[in-house]
Structure formats: C-alpha cells, structure tokens
C-alpha positions as CSV (number, residue, x, y, z in Angstrom):
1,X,97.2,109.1,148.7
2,X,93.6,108.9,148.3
3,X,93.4,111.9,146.6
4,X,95.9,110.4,143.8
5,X,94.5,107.4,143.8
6,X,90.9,109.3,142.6
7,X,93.1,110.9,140.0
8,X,94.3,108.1,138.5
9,X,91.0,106.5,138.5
10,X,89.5,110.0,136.7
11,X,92.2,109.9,133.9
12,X,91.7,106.0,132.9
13,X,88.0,106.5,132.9
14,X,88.4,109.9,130.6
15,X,91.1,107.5,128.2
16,X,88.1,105.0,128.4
17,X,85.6,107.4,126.9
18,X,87.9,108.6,124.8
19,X,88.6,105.6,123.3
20,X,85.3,104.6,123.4
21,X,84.3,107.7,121.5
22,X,86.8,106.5,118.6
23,X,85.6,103.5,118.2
24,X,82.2,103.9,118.2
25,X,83.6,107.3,115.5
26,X,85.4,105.0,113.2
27,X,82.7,101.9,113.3
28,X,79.9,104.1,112.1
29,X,81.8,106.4,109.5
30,X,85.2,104.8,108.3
31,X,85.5,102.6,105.4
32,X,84.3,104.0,101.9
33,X,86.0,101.6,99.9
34,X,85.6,97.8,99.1
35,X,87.8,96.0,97.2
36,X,86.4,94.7,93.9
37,X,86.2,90.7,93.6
38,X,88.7,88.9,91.2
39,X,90.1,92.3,90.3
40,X,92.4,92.7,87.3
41,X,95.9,92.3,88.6
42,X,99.1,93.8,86.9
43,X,102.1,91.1,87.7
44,X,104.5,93.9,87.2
45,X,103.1,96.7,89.3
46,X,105.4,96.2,91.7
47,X,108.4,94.5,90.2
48,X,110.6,97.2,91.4
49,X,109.5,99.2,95.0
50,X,111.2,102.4,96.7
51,X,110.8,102.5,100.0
52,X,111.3,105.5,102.4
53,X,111.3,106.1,106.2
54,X,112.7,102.4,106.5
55,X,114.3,103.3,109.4
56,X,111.1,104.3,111.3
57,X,108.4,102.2,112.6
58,X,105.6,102.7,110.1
59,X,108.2,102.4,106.9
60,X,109.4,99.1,108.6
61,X,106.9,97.5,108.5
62,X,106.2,99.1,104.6
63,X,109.9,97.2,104.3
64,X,109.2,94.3,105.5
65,X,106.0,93.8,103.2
66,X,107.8,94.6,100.2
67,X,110.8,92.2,101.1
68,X,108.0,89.3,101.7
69,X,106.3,90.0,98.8
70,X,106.4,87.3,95.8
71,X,105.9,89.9,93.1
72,X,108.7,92.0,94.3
73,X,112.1,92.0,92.5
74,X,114.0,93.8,93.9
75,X,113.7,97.1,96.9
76,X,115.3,100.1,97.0
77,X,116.1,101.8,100.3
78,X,116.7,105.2,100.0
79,X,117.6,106.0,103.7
80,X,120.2,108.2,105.7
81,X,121.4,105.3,107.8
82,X,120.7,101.4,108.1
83,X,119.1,99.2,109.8
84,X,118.9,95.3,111.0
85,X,115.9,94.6,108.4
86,X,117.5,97.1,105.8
87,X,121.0,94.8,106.0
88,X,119.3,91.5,106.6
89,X,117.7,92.6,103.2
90,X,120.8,93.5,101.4
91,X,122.3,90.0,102.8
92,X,119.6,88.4,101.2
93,X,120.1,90.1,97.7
94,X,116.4,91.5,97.1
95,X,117.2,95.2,98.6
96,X,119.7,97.6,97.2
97,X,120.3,100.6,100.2
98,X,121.2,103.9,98.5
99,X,122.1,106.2,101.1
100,X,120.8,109.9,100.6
101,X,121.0,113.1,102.3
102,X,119.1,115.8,100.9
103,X,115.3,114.8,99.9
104,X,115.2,118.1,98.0
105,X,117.7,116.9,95.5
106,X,117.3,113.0,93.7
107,X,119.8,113.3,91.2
108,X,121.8,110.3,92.4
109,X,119.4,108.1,91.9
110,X,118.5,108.7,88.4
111,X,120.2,105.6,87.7
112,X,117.4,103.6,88.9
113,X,114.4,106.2,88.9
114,X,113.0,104.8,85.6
115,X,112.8,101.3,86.7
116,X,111.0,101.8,90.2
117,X,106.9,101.0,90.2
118,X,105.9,101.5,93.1
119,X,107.2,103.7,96.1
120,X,106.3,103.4,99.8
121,X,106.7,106.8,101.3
122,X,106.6,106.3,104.7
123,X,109.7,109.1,105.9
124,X,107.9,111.8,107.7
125,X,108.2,113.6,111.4
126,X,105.8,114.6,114.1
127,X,104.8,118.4,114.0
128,X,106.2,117.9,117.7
129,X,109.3,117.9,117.0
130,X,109.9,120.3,114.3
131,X,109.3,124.0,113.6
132,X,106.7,124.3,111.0
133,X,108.8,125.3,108.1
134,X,111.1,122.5,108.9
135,X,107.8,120.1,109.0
136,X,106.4,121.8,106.0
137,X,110.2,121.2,104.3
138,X,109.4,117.7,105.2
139,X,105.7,116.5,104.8
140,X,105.9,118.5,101.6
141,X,108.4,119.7,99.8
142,X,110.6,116.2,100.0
143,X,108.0,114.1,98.1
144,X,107.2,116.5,96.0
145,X,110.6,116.7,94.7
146,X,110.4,113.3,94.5
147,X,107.7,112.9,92.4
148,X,109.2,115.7,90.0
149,X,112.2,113.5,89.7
150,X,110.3,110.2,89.0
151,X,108.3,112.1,86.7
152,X,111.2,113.1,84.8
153,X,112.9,109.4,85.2
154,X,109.7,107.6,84.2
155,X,108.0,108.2,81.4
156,X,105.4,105.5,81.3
157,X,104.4,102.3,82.6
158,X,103.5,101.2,86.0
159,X,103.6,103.9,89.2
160,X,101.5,104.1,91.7
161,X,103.3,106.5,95.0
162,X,101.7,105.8,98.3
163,X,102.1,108.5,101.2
164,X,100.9,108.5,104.9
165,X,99.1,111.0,106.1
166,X,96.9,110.2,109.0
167,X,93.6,110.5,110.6
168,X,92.9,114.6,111.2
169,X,94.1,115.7,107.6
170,X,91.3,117.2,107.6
171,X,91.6,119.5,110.2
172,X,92.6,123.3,110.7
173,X,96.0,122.3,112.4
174,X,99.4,123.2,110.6
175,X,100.2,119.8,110.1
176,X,96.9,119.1,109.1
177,X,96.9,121.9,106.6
178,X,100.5,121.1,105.2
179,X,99.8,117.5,104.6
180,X,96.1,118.1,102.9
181,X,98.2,120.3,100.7
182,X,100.9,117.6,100.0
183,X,98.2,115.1,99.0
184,X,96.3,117.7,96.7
185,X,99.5,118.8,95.0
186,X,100.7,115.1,95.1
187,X,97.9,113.9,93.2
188,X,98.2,117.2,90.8
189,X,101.6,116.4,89.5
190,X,100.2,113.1,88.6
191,X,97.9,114.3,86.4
192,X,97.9,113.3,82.9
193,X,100.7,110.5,83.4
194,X,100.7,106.9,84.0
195,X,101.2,107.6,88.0
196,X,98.9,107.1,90.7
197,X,99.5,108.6,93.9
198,X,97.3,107.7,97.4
199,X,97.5,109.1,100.4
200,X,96.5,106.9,103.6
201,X,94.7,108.7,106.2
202,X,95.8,105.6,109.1
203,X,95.1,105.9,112.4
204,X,96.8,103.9,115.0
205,X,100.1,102.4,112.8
206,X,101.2,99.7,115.5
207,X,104.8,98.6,114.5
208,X,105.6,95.3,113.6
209,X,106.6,92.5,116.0
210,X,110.1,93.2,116.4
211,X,109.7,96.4,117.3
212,X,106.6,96.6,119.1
213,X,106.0,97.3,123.4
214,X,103.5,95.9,125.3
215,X,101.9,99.6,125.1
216,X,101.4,98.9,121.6
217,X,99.3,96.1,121.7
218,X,97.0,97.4,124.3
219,X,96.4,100.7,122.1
220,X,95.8,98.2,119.1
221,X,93.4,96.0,121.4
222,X,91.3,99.2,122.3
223,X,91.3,100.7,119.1
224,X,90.2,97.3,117.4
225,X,86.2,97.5,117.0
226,X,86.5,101.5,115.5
227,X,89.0,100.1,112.5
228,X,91.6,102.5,113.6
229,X,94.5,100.3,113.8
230,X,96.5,98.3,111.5
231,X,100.3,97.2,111.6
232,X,103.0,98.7,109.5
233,X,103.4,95.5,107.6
234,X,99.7,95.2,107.0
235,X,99.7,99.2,105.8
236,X,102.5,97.8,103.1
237,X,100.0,95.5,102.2
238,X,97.2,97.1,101.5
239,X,99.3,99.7,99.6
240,X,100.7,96.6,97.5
241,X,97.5,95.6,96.9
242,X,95.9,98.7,95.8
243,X,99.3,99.5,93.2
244,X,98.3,95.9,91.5
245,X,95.0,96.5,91.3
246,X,94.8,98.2,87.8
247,X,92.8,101.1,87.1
248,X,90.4,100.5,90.6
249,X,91.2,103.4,92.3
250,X,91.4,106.5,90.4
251,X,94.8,109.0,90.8
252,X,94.6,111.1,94.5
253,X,92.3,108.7,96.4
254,X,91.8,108.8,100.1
255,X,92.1,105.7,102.0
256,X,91.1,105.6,105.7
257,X,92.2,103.2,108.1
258,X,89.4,100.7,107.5
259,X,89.9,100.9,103.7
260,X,93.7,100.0,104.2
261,X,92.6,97.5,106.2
262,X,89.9,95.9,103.8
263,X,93.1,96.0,100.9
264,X,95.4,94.3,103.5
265,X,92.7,91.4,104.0
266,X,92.3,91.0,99.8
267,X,96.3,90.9,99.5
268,X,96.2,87.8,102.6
269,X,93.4,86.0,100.4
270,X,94.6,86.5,97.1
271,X,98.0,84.9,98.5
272,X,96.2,82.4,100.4
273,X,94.4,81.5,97.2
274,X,97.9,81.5,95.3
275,X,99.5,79.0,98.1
276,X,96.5,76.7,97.4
C-alpha cells in the first residue's frame, strides 16, 4: 500500500513539472501576433459561415460562436449526423444542416458554395485512432477538396477558411507532418484569390460548458499562466475576428494559442464597445 501510495505521489509531481514546463514554455515564447487597434472591419465577412466537425467538441464550440454572432446570417452545418446545438439552431432559423458523407466529393453543396464567407473547419480525428493513410485521407485530403470546390464556387469576394491544427505541427511525427503539409498546401491553393486560409496551432481546446467535465477545467486552470488553453467558443471567436479583420493577416498565417486568444479578447471588446 505504501509502495502505491509513493507511486501516486511520483506520477502527480512528474504531471506537475510537466505542466509547469508548459507554462513557463508557452509564457516566454507564444504569442506573435497583436491585434491592430480600431482595425478596418468588413460587415460582411462573415454574413454566411460553414461550419465542420459540429458534432465534436472543438467544432461546437466553433457552432456555437457563429450562431451567437450578430454579423452572422445564416450557418451552414455540413455534418454526417445532428446534434442538440445543430437542431436547437435549425429551430431557431439561423442554421441550415446539410448532411454529407464523403468529404472527398462537395458537389451537393454547390448550391450554396458561392455564398459562404467564412468556414470553420473544425472536423478532424486523433492520429490514435486511425491508420495513417486514413488520418492523412482526413487531416488532408478532405479540406483540400474543399477548398478546390469553394474555389471553383466562389469566384471573389469575402473568404477567409480557418483550420485547427494544434500545438506540435511542427514536429517530426506523422500527424505532425501530414497536418504541416495540409496548412502549406492549404494556403497554396489560396494563392492569387480573394481567400484567406489560417491554420490555428491551439493547445488545450477545453469544450464549452455544456459539454465540459470537471477534468476539463482543472487542465484549463493549470494550463492558464502558459496561454495554452482557450474554449471552443472562444477559438470561434478569435477565428471570427481575424476573417473581419480585412487585409491584417496575410493568406497562410500561423496562429498559436495565445494569438487566438488575444483575437478572442478584441472580438469580446469590440462587441462590448457595440452593446455600449
């Protein structure tokens, strides 16, 4: 018994460090961008977003921000199944849910490609879980048909396309490799047309209330002081903030997790500045 109990305490003093490490990691290094004061705002950047992964527990929160959002006409959920937000939305009138099947192949919603804006792109799956030619099918080769499609749908005019990546893209790993590839190849198709694509390099995504344990908010607690956590609604956010902003961040940018959260805080002020 004593034996375990010296385990225990061994393996939450190591979690300590760890976390320790990664704070002290992100507070000294993350956050390269700031957002400019009394940007130029587009109103219709993001009259018309496409969200995926609603379903999961980063893209609902990314749901549930564009829902909220003032400037948002109307949502598009292009999902395999539903979901309590995704039909409390459709209730309400603001989101459309186009179920899909194969994220290789978009031609059933070319009748509303060439009016979307902005897309959330939060459908992805851990390397895991997954083979890594499934994982690469995934991470990569479903938004890049996407973005071919769009493309094709939409020839000008607002588009910004906002992917999660996460912390480690850097790395030597297969998922690290694949999704550095997606968000160079991402940016490439973009090149030399009105879209704008950004690739979030998060850390911790804690999901939103509804959805969140008590284990997520002590991970979001620790992780705090290194800027390595932020909520999925706050991650829609910042990406809503960064597709109005026009022209301030150039086509392929990185955003770490304390950039995302520096665009999250400008979109609460700018709407606390609106309610005043």
């Amino acid at each position: 018994m004593k034996t375990i109990r010296r385990l225990l305490l061994l393996v939450s003093v190591g979690f300590l460090v760890l976390v320790a490490v990664l704070d002290a990691w992100g507070y000294f290094t993350l956050g390269t961008l700031e957002p400019v004061a009394n940007a130029v705002r587009r109103a219709d950047a993001n009259r018309v977003v496409m969200v995926f992964g609603a379903t999961g527990s980063v893209g609902d929160g990314l749901l549930k921000a564009a829902i909220e959002d003032p400037d948002v006409r109307t949502v598009y959920v292009v999902t395999r199944r539903s979901s309590s937000r995704i039909d409390d939305g459709v209730a309400s009138g603001k989101v459309e849910m186009r179920l899909h099947e194969d994220f290789t192949d978009y031609r059933d919603l070319a009748d509303v490609l060439g009016e979307v804006s902005t897309v959330l792109w939060g459908l992805g799956v851990s390397s895991l879980q997954v083979d890594d030619a499934t994982y690469t099918r995934i991470q990569v080769d479903f938004p890049m048909a996407f973005v071919n499609a769009w493309l094709s749908a939409r020839k000008s005019g607002a588009m910004s396309f906002h992917y999660v990546t996460g912390i480690g893209t850097d790395g030597n790993a297969h998922w690290a490799r694949q999704k550095k590839r997606a968000e160079r190849e991402l940016a490439a198709l973009a090149q030399n047309s009105d879209l704008r694509t950004y690739s979030y390099r998060a850390g911790f995504i804690r999901p939103t209330t509804e959805r969140a344990s008590t284990v997520d908010y002590v991970l979001a607690a620790l992780l705090r002081p290194g800027s390595l956590v932020i909520t999925s609604t706050d991650l829609g956010h910042a990406m809503l903030e960064i597709s109005a902003r026009t022209g301030e961040l150039p086509n392929g940018t990185l955003i770490d997790a304390a950039d995302s959260i520096a665009y999250a805080k400008a979109y609460r002020d700018h709407a606390k500045r609106l309610a005043n």
